[in-house]
VOPAGU-2260 file (C-alpha; in pm, 1 decimal, decimal comma):
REM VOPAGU-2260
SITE   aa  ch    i         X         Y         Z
SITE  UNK   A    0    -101,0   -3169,5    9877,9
SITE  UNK   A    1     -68,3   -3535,4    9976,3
SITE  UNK   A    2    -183,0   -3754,5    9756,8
SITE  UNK   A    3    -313,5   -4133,4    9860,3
SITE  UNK   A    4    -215,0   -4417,5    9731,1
SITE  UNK   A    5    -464,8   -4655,9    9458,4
SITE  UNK   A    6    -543,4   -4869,5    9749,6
SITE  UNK   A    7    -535,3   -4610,3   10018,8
SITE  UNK   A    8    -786,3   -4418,1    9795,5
SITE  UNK   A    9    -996,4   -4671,5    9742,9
SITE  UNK   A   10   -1073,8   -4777,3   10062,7
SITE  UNK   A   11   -1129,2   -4424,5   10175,2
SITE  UNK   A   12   -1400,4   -4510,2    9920,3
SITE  UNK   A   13   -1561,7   -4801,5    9937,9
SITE  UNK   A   14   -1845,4   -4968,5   10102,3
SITE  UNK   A   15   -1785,3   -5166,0   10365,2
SITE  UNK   A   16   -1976,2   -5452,7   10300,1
SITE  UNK   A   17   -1718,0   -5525,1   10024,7
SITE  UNK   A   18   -1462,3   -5601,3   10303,8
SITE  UNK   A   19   -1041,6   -5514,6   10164,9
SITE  UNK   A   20    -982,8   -5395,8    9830,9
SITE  UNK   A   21    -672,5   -5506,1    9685,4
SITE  UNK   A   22    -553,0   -5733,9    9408,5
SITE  UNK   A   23    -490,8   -5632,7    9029,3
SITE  UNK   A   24    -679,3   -5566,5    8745,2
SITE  UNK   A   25    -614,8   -5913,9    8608,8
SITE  UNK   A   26    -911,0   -5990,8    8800,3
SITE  UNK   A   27   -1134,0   -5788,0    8636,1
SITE  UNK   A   28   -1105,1   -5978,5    8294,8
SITE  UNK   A   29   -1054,9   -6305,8    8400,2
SITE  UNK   A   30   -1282,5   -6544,0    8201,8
SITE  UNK   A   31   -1418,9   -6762,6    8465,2
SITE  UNK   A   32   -1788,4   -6930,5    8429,9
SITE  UNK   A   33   -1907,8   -7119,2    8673,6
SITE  UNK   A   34   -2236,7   -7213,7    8552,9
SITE  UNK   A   35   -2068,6   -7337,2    8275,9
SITE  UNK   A   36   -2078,2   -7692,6    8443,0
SITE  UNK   A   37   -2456,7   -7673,4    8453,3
SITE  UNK   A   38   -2425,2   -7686,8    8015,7
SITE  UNK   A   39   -2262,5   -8031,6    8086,2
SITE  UNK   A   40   -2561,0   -8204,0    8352,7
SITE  UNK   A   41   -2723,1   -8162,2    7984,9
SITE  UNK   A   42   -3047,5   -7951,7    8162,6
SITE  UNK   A   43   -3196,2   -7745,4    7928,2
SITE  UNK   A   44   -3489,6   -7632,9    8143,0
SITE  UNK   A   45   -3258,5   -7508,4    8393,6
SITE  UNK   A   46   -3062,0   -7254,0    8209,2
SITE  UNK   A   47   -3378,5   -7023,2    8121,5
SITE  UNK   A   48   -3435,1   -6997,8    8508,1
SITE  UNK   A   49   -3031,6   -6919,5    8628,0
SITE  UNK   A   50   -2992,5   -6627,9    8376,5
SITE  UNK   A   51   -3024,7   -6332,5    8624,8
SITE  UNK   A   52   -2720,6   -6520,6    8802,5
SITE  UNK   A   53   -2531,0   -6493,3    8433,9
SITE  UNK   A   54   -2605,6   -6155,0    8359,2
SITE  UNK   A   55   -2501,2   -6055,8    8705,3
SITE  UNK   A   56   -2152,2   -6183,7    8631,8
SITE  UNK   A   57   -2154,2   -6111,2    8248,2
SITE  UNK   A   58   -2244,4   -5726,9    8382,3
SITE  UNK   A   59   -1893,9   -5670,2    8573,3
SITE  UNK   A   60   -1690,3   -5829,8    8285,8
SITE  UNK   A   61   -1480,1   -5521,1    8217,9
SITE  UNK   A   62   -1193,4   -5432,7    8001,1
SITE  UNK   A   63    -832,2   -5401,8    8219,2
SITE  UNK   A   64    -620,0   -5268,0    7943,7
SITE  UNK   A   65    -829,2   -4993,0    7893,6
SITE  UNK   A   66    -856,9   -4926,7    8240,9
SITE  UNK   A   67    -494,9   -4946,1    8306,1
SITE  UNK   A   68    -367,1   -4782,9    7980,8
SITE  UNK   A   69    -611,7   -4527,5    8119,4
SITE  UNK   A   70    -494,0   -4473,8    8428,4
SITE  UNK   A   71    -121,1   -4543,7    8297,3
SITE  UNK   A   72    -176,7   -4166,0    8091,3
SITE  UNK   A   73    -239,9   -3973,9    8384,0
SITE  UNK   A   74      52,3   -4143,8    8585,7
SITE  UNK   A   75     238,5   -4028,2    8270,0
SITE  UNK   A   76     116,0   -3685,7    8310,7
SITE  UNK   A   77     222,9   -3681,1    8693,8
SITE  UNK   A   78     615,9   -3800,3    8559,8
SITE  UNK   A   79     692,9   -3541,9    8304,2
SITE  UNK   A   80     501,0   -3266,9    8490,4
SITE  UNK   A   81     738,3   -3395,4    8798,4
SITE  UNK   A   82    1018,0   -3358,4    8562,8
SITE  UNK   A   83     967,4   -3012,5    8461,5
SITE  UNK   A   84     906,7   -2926,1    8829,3
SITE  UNK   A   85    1269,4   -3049,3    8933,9
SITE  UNK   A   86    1423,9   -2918,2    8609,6
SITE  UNK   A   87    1245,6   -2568,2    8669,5
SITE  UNK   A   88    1374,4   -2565,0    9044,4
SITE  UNK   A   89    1718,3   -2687,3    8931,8
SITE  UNK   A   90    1685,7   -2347,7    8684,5
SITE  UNK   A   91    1614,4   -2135,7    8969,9
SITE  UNK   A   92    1856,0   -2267,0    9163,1
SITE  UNK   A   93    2168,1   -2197,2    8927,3
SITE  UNK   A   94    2053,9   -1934,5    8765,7
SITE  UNK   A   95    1928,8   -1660,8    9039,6
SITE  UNK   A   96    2218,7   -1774,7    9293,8
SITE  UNK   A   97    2400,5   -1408,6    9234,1
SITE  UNK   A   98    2047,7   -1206,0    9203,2
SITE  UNK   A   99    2012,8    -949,3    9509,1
SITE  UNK   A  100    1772,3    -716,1    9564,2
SITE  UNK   A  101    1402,4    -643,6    9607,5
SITE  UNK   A  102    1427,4    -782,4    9253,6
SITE  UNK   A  103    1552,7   -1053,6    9259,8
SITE  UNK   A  104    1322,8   -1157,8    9603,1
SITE  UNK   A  105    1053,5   -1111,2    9358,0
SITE  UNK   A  106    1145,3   -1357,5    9114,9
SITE  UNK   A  107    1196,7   -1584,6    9351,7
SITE  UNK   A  108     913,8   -1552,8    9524,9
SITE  UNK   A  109     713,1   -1552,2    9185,8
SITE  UNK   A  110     899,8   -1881,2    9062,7
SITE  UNK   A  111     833,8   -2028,6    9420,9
SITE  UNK   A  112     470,9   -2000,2    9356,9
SITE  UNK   A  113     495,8   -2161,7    8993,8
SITE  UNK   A  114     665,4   -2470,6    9170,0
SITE  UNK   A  115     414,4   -2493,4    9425,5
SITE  UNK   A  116     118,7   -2485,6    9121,4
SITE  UNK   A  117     358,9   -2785,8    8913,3
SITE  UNK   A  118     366,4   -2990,8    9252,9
SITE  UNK   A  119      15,2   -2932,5    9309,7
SITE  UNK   A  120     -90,6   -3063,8    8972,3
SITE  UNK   A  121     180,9   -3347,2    8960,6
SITE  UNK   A  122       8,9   -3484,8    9281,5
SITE  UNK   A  123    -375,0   -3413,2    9139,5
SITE  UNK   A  124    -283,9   -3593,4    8807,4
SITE  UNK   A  125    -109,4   -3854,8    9021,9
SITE  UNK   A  126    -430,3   -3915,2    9260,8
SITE  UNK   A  127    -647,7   -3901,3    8940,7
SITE  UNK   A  128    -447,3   -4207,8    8809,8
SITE  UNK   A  129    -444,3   -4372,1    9153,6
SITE  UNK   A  130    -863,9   -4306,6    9145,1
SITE  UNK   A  131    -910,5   -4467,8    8823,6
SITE  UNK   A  132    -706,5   -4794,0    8881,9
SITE  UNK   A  133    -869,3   -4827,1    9200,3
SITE  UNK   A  134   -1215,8   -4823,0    9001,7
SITE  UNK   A  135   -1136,1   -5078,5    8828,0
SITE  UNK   A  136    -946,3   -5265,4    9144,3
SITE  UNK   A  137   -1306,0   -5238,1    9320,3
SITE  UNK   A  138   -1527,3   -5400,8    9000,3
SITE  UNK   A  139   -1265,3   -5676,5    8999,7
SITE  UNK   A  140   -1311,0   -5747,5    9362,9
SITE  UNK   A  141   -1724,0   -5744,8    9320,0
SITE  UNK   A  142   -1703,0   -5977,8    8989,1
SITE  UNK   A  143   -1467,3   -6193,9    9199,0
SITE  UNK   A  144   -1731,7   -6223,6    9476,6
SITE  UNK   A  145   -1961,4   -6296,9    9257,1
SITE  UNK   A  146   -1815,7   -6586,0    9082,7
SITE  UNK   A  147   -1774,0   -6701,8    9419,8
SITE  UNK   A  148   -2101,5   -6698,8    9482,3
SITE  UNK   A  149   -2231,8   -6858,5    9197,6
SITE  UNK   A  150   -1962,5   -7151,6    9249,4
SITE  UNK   A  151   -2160,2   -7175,9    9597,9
SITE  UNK   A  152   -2481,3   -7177,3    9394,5
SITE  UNK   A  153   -2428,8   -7428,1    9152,5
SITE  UNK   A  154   -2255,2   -7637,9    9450,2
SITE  UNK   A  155   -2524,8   -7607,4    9682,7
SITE  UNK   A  156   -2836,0   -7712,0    9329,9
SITE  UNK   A  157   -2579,2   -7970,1    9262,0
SITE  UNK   A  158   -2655,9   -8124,7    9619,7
SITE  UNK   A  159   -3019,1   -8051,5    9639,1
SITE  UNK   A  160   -3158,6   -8090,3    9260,8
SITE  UNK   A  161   -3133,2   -8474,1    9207,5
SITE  UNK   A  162   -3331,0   -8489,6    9576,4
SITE  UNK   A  163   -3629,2   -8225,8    9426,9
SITE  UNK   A  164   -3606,7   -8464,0    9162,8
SITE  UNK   A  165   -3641,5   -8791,8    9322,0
SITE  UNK   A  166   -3914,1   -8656,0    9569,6
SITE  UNK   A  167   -4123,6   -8613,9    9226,2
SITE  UNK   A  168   -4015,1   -8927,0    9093,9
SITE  UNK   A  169   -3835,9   -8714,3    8816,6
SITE  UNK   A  170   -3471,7   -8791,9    8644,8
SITE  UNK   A  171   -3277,2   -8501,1    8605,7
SITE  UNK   A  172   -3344,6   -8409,5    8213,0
SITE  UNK   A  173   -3693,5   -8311,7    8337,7
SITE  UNK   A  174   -3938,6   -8119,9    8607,0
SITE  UNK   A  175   -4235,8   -8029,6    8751,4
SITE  UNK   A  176   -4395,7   -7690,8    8866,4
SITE  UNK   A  177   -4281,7   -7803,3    9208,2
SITE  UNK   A  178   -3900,2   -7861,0    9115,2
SITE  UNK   A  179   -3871,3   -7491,1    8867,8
SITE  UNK   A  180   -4018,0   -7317,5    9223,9
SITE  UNK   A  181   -3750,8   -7454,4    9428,2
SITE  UNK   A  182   -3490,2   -7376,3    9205,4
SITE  UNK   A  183   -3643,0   -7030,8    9133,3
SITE  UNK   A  184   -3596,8   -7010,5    9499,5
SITE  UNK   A  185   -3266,9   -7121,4    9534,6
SITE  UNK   A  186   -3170,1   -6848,0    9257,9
SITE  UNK   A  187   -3380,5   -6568,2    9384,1
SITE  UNK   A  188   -3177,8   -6659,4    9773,5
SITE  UNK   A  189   -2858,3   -6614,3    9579,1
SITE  UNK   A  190   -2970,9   -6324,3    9343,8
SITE  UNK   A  191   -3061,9   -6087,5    9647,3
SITE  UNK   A  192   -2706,7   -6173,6    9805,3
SITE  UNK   A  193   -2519,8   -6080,0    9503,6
SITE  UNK   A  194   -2733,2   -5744,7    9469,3
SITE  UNK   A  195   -2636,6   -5625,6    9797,1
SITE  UNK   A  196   -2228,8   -5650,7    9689,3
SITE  UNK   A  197   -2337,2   -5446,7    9346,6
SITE  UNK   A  198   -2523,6   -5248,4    9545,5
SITE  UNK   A  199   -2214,7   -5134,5    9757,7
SITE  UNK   A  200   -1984,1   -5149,7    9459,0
SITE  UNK   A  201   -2206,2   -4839,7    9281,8
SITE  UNK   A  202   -2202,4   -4685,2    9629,6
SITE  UNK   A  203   -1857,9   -4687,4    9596,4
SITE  UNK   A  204   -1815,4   -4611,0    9324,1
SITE  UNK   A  205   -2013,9   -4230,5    9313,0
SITE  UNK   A  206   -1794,5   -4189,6    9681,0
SITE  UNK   A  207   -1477,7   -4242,1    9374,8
SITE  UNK   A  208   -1652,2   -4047,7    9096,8
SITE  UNK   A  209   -1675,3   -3773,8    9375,5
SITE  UNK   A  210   -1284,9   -3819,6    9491,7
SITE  UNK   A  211   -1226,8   -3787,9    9107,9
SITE  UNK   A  212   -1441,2   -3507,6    9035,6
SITE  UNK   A  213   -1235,7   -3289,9    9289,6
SITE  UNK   A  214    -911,7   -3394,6    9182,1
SITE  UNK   A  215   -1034,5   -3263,4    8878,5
SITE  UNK   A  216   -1168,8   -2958,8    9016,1
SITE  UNK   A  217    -824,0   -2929,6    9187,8
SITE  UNK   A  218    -650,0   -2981,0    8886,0
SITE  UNK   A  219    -834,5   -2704,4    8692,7
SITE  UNK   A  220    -746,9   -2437,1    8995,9
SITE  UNK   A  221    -396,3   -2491,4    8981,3
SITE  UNK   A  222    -362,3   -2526,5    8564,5
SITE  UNK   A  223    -552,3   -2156,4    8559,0
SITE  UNK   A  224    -329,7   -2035,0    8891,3
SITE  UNK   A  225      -8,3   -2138,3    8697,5
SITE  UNK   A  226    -158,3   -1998,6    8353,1
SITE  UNK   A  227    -146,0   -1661,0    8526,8
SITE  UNK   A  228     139,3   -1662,5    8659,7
SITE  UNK   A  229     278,4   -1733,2    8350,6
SITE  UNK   A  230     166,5   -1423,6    8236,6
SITE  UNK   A  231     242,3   -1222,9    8495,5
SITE  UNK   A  232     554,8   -1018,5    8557,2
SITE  UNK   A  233     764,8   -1156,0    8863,2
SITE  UNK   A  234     870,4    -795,0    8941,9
SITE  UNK   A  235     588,7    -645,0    8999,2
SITE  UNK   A  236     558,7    -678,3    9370,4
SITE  UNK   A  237     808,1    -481,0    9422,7
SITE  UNK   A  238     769,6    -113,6    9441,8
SITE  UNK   A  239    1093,9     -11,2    9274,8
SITE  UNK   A  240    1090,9    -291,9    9007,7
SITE  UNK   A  241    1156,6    -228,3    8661,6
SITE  UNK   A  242     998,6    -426,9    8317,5
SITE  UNK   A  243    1149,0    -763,8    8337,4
SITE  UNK   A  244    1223,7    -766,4    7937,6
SITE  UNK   A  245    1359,4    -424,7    7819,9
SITE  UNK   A  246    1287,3    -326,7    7448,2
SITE  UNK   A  247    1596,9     -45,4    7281,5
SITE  UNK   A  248    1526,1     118,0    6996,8
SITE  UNK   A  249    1236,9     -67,1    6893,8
SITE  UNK   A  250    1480,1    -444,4    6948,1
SITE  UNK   A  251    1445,7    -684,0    7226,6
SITE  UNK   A  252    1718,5    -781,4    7416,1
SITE  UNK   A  253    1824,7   -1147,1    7384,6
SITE  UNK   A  254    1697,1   -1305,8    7724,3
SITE  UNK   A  255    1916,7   -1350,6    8038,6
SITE  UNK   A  256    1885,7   -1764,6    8058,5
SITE  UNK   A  257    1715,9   -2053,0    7995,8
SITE  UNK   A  258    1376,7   -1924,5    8231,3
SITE  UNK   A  259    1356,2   -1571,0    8081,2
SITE  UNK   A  260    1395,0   -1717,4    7735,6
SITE  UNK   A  261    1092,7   -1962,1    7789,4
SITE  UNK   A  262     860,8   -1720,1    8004,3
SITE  UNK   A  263     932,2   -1393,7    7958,0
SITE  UNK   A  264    1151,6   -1304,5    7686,0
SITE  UNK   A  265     888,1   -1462,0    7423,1
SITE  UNK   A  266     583,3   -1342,5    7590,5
SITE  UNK   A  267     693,7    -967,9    7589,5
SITE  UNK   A  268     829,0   -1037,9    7147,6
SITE  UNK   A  269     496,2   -1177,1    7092,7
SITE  UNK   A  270     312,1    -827,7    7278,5
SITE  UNK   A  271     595,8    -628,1    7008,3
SITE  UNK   A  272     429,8    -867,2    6762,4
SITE  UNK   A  273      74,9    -806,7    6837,1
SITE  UNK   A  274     116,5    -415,1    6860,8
SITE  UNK   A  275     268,5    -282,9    6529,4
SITE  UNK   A  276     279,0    -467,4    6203,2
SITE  UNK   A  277     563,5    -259,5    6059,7
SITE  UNK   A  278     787,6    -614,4    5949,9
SITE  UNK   A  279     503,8    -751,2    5775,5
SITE  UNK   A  280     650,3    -647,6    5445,4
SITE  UNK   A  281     984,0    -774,9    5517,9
SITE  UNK   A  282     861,1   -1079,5    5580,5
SITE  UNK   A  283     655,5   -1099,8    5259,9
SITE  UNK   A  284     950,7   -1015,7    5078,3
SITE  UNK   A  285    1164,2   -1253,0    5286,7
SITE  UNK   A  286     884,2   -1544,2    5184,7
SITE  UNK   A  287     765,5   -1433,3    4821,5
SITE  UNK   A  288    1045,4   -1671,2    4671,8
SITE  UNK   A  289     897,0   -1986,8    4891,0
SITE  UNK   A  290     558,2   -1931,1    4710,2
SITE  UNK   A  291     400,1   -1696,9    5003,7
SITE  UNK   A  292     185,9   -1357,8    4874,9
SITE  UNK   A  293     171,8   -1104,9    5136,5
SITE  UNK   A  294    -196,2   -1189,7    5205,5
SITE  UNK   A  295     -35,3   -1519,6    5302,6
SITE  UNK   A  296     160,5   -1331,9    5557,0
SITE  UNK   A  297     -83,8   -1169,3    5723,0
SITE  UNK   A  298    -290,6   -1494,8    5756,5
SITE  UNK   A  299     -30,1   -1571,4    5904,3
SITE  UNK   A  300      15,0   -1326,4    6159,0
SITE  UNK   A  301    -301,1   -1302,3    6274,6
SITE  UNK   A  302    -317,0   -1729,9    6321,2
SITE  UNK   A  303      -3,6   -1717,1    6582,3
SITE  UNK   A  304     -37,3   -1385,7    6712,6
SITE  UNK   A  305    -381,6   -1260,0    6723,3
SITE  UNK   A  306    -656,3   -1498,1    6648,2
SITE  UNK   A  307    -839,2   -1633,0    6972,8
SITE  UNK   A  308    -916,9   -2052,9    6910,5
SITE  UNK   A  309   -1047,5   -2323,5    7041,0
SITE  UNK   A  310    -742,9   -2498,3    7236,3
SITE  UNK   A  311    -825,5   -2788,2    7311,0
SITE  UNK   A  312    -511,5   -2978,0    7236,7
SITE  UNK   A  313    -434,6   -3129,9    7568,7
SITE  UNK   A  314    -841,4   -3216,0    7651,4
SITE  UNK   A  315    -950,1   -2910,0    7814,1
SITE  UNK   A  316   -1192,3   -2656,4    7580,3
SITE  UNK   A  317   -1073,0   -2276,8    7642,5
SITE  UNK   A  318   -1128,5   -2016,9    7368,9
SITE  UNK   A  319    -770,5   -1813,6    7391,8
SITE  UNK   A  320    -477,2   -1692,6    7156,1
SITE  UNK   A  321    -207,2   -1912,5    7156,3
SITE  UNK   A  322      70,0   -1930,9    7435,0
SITE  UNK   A  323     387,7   -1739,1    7394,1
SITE  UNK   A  324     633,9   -1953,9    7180,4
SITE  UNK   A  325    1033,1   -1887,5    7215,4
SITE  UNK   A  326    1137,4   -2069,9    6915,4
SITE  UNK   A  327     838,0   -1917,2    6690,5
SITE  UNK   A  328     887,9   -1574,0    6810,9
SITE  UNK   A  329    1310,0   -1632,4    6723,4
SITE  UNK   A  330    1144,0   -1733,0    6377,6
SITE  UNK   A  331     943,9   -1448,3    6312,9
SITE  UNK   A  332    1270,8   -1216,9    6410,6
SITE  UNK   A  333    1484,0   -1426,3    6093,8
SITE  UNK   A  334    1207,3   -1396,5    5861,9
SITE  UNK   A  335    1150,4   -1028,4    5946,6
SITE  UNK   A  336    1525,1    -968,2    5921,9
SITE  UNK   A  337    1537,1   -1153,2    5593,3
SITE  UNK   A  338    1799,6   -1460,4    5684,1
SITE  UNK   A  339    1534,7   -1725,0    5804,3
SITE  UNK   A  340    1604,0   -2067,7    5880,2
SITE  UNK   A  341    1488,4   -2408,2    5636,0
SITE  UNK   A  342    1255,4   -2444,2    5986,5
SITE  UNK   A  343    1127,9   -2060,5    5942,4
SITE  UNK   A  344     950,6   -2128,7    5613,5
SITE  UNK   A  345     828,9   -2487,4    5743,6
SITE  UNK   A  346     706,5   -2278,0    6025,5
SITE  UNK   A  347     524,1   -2074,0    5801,8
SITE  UNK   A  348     362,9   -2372,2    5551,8
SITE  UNK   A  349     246,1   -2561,0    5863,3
SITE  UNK   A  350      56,9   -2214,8    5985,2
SITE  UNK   A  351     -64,1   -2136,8    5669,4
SITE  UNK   A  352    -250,8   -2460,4    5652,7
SITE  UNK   A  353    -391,9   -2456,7    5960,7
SITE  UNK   A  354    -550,6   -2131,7    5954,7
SITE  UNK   A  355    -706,8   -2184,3    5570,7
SITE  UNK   A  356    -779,5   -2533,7    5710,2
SITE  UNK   A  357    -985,8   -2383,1    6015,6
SITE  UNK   A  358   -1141,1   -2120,3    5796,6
SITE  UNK   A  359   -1232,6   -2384,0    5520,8
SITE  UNK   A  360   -1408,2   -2651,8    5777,1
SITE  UNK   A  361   -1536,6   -2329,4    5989,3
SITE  UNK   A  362   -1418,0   -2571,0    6272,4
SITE  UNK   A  363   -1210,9   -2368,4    6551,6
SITE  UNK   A  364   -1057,5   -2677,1    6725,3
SITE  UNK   A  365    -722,1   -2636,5    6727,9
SITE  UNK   A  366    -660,2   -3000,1    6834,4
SITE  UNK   A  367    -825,7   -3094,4    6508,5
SITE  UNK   A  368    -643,6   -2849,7    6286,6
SITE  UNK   A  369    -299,1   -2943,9    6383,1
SITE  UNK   A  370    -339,5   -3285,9    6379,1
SITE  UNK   A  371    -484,8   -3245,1    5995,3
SITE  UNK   A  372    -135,4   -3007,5    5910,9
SITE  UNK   A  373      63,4   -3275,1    6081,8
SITE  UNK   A  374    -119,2   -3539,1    5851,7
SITE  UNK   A  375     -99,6   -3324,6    5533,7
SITE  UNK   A  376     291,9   -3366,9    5614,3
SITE  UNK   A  377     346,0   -2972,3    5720,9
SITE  UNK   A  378     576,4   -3033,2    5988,3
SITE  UNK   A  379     797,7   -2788,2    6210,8
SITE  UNK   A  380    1094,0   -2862,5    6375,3
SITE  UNK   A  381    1139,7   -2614,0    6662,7
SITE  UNK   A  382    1495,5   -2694,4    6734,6
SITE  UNK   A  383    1631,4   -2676,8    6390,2
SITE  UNK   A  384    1770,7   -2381,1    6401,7
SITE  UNK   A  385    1930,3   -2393,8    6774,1
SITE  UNK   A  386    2078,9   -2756,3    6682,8
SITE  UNK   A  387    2248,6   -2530,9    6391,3
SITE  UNK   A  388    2404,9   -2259,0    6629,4
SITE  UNK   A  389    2120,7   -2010,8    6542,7
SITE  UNK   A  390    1925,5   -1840,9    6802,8
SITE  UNK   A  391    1918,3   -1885,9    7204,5
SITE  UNK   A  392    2120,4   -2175,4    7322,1
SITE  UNK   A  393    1943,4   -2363,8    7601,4
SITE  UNK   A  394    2143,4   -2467,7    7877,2
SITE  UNK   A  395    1991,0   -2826,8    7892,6
């Protein structure tokens, strides 16, 4: 999917009575008044009768930080969700060079389309952040056109107010009915100019908002099109294919590299997981001595493995278990087998206070739990354990 660039977008966009868009967002909060002369003619009377000219340019003031910090997140989003792409297809690459078979065509073909979803929302999240700077590009260019315009308004009442005045006999500290009409006038020929470039800027705008709106919808196709083929097997087109993660007497195998450990290996440990409950009492025993009951445990259990929440970690709302760990399901194996990790038993503290904290507030945000753990100072280091030669070794 190609994906524009901010200005490229943006004129694709905009009205065009507002002529070329380009620039930066400096423009949009630069501080620039020019009616601020007419403070210094020392007219009082004259102010109350220019303010729809102020509040014209006081209404486009905006805030470019925000806008670009703003944009600046989803441009981050588009990086490190380009990153993964290339890292993913490096994976595939190396790692299913000697696979043969209808197999192996399978996996590839499955991984294919999980590339293809990653490139899709790399260039969404990149046209989203392209959309939003060029928002702000186009109020910058209005608010610049009108302070233009205004300069040309006080210019042109600078040239024709002391003659108004002197055809009344009038100096300029005062006026007559006849002077305020003519300068209503003046400001009411000005006014209507300047609403005609608004006018086209929130015409442009909604054209954006609309650009914007299916990016997003976009976006959403392809996060729910990779989400299931996450949990799909890659095998299964294939009429002779076998389960892609084998269990043997009741143990799964340790995963075949770096791809099976991440997508496949820990989704089929956390279906073991879900089905039987059978090491719950090892576990209990394994964690009695760290202050855990067996209650505790099965809390526990049912948080990670079982529980549908409110995930909303990342900004979209979906009511779901929780995604297939690696490093959480190699946990659950050490405490199960009784030799856990320093990391298992933080594992288990921060998951304990989640769940009592989302059954004590009755809130099911998941965003809002963690972050509270994480602030109560339950932490969890998922690499602990690999970074002390325990568990699957990740090639990168």
């Amino acid at each position: 999917m190609a994906v524009p660039t901010s200005l490229d977008l943006t004129a694709s966009a905009f009205d065009g009575t507002l002529g070329s868009v380009g620039g930066t967002l400096d423009l949009l909060g630069t501080v620039l008044d020019p009616l601020g002369s007419l403070v210094a003619w020392g007219v009082g009377w004259l102010m109350e009768h220019v303010r729809p000219l102020r509040e014209a340019l006081d209404w486009l003031a905006g805030q470019p930080d925000e806008i670009a910090a703003h944009a600046a997140t989803w441009r981050n989003v588009a990086t490190a969700t380009t990153a993964t792409l290339q890292h993913y297809a490096d994976a595939i690459r190396d790692q299913t060079t000697g696979w043969s078979g209808t197999s192996g065509d399978a996996y590839r073909h499955h991984a294919a389309q999980q590339l293809d979803a990653l490139g899709g929302i790399a260039n969404a999240t990149e046209g989203i952040s392209y959309a939003v700077e060029g928002a702000g590009l186009l109020v910058g260019l209005v608010r610049g056109i009108v302070r233009d315009l205004i300069a040309q308004f006080v210019a042109t009442l600078a040239a024709r107010l002391p003659q108004w005045l002197a055809e009344e006999g009038l100096t300029l500290g005062f006026a007559t009915p006849v002077v305020i009409s003519q300068v209503s006038a003046l400001v009411a020929k000005w006014v209507n100019r300047i609403q005609g470039f608004i006018r086209a800027l929130l015409n442009s705008l909604r054209r954006l908002n609309g650009k914007i709106t299916d990016l997003s919808r976009i976006l959403d196709e392809l996060k729910n099109k990779l989400g299931r083929l996450s949990r799909s097997d890659p095998t299964t087109s294939t009429s002779d294919a076998t389960a892609w993660i084998r269990q043997t007497g009741g143990e799964l195998r340790r995963p075949r590299g770096d791809i099976d450990f991440e997508e496949y290996w820990a989704d089929h440990a956390y279906e073991t997981f879900r089905a039987s409950d059978d090491e719950l009492p090892a576990i209990a025993a394994t964690a009695q001595e760290y202050g855990f009951s067996p209650d505790d445990i099965t809390t526990i259990k049912n948080h990670i493995f079982r529980d549908e929440h409110l995930l909303d970690l990342y900004g979209d709302q979906i009511v779901a278990r929780f995604d297939a760990n690696p490093r959480m399901a190699e946990a659950w194996q050490r405490l199960a087998a009784g030799n856990p990790h320093p990391a298992d038993i933080d594992l288990l503290r921060h998951e304990r206070f989640e769940a009592q904290y989302m059954a004590g507030t009755g809130d099911p945000s998941y965003g809002r739990a963690h972050t509270a753990t994480i602030e109560a100072g339950f932490t969890w280091d998922p690499e602990a354990a690999a970074r002390d030669g325990i568990g699957y070794q990740r090639n990168y």
